[in-house]
Residue frames relative to the residue before (quaternion, step in Angstrom):
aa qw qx qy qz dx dy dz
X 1.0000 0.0000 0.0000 0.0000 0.00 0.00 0.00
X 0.4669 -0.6937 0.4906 0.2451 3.44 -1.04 0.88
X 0.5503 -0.4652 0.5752 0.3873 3.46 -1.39 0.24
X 0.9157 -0.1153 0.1962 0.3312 3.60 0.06 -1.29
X 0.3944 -0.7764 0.4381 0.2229 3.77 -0.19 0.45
X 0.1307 -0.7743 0.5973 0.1630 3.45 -0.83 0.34
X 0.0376 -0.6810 0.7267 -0.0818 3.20 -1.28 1.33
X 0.1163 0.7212 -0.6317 0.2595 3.27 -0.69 1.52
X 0.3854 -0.6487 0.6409 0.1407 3.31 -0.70 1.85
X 0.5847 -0.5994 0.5059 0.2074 3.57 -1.62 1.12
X 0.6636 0.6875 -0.0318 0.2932 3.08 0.95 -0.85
X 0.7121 -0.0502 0.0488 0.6986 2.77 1.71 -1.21
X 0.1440 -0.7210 0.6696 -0.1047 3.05 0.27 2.29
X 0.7266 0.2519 -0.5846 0.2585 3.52 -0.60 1.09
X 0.4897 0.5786 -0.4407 0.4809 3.38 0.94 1.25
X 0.0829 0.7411 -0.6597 0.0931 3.59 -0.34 0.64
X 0.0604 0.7271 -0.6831 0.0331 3.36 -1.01 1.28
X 0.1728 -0.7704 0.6115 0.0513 3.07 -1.52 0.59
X 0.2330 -0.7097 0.6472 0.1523 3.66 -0.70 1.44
X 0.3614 -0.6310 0.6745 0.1277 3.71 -0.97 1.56
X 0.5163 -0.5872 0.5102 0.3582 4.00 -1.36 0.95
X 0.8216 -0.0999 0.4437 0.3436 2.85 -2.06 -0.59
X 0.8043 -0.1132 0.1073 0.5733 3.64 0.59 -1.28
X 0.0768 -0.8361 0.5425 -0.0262 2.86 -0.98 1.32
X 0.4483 0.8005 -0.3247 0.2298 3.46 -0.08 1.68
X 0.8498 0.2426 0.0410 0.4662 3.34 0.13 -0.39
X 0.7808 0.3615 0.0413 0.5079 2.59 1.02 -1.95
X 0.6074 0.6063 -0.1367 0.4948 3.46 1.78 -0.26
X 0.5021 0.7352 -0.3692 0.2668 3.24 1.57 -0.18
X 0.6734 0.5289 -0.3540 0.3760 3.28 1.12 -1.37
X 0.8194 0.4402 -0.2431 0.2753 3.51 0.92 -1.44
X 0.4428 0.6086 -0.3703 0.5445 3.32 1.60 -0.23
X 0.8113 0.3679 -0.2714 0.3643 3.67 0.32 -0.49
X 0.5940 0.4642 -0.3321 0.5669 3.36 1.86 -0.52
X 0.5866 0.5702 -0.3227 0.4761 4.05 1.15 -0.31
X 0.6982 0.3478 -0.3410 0.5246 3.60 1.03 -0.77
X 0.6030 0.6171 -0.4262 0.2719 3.61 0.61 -0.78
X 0.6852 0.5736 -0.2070 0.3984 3.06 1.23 -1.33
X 0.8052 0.4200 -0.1912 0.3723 3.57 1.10 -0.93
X 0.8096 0.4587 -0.1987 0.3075 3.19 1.46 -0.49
X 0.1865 0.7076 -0.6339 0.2503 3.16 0.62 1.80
X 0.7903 0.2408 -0.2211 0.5183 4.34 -0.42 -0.54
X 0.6844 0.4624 -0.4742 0.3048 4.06 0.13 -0.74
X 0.2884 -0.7701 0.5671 0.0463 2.81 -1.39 1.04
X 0.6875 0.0691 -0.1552 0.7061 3.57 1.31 0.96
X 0.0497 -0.6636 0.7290 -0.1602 3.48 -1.22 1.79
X 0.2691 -0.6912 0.6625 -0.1047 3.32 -0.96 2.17
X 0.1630 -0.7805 0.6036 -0.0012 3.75 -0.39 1.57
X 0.1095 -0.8223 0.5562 0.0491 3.95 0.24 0.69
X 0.1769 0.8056 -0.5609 -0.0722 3.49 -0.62 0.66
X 0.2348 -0.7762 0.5589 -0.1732 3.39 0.93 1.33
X 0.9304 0.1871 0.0075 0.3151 3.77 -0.03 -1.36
X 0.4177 0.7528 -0.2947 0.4148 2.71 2.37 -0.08
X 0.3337 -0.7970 0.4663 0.1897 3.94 -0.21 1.16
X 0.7128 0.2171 0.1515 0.6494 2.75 0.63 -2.66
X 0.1681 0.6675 -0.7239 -0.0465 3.28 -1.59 0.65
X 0.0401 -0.8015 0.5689 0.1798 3.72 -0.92 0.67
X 0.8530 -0.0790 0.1239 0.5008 3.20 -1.69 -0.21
X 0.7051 0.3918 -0.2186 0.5491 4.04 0.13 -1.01
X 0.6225 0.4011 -0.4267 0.5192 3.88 0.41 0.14
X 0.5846 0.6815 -0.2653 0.3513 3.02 0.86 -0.49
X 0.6990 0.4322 -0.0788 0.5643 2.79 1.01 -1.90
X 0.6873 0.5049 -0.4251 0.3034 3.21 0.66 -0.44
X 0.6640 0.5172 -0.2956 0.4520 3.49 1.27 -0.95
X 0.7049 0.3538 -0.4491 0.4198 3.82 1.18 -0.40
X 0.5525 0.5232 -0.5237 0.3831 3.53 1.16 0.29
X 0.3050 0.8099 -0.4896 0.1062 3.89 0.89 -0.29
X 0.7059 0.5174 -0.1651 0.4547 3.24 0.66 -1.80
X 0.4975 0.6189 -0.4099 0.4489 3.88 0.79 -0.26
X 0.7560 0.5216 -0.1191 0.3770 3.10 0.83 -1.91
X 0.6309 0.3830 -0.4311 0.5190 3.17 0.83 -0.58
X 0.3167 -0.7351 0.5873 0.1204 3.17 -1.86 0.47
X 0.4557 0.5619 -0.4053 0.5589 3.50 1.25 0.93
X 0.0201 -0.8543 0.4764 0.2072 3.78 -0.21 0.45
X 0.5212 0.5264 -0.5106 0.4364 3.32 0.91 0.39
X 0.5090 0.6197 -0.4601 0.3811 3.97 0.60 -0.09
X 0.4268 -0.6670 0.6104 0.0186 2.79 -1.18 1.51
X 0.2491 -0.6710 0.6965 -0.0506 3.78 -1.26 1.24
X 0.0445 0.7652 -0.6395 0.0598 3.59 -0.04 1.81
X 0.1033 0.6874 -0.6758 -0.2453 4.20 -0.81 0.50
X 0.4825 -0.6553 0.5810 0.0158 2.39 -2.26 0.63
X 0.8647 0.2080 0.2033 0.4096 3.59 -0.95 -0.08
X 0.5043 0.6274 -0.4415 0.3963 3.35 1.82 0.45
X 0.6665 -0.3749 0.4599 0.4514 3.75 -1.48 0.39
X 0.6136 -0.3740 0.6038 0.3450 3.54 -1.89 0.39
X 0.6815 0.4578 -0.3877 0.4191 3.73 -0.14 -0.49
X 0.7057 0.4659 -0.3575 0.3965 3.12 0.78 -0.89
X 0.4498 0.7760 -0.3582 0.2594 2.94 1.42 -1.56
X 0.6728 0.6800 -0.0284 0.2903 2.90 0.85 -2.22
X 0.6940 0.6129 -0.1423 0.3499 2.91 0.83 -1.41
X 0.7443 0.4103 -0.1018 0.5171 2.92 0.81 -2.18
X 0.5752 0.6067 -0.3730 0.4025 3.41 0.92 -0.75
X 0.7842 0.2254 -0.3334 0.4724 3.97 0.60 -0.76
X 0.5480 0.6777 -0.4407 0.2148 3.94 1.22 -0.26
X 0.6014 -0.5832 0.3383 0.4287 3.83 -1.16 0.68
X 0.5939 0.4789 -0.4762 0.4372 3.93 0.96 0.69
X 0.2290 0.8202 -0.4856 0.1977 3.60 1.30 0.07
X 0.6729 0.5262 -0.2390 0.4617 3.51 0.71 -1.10
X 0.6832 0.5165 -0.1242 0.5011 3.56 0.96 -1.04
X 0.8160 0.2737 -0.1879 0.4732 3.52 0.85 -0.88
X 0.2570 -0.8477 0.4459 0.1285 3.85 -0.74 0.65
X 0.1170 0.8831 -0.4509 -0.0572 3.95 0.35 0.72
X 0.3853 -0.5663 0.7213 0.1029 3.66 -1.13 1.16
């Protein structure tokens, strides 16, 4: 099972969203990190949705405040979505706060 899906409209290659699974943890590290590496060379705004995300532990976390590293564009905006309060919480006090934008 994948970490996350990509659904990117041809059209509007500077949008890269990603729908985050059911569970996002541990077990999600490799593909989340081999999926962002790969995509984040021209977009200039990457929508993480976690709508469907149930469980996320500690390592989901980390993975999402390590996002902005990964990409290799530094103008590119990191919007989340649809994440639990905790997370909310989370991302909100971590040292990528500035970098990361959540709706």
């Amino acid at each position: 099972m994948s970490a996350c899906e990509l659904a990117v409209s041809p059209a509007l290659r500077k949008v890269l969203n990603i729908e985050l699974s059911e569970h996002f943890d541990y077990r999600s590290i490799h593909s989340f990190r081999r999926f962002c590496r790969e995509r984040f060379d021209c977009e200039t705004e990457v929508i993480i949705d976690m709508a469907a995300t149930r469980y996320i532990d500690s390592s989901g976390v980390a993975l999402l405040m390590c996002l902005y590293q990964w990409i290799k564009a530094p103008l590119v905006t990191v919007i989340v979505v649809n994440c639990a309060p905790a997370v909310e919480t989370l991302l909100r006090r971590s040292i990528c706060k500035d970098k990361i934008v959540i709706y």
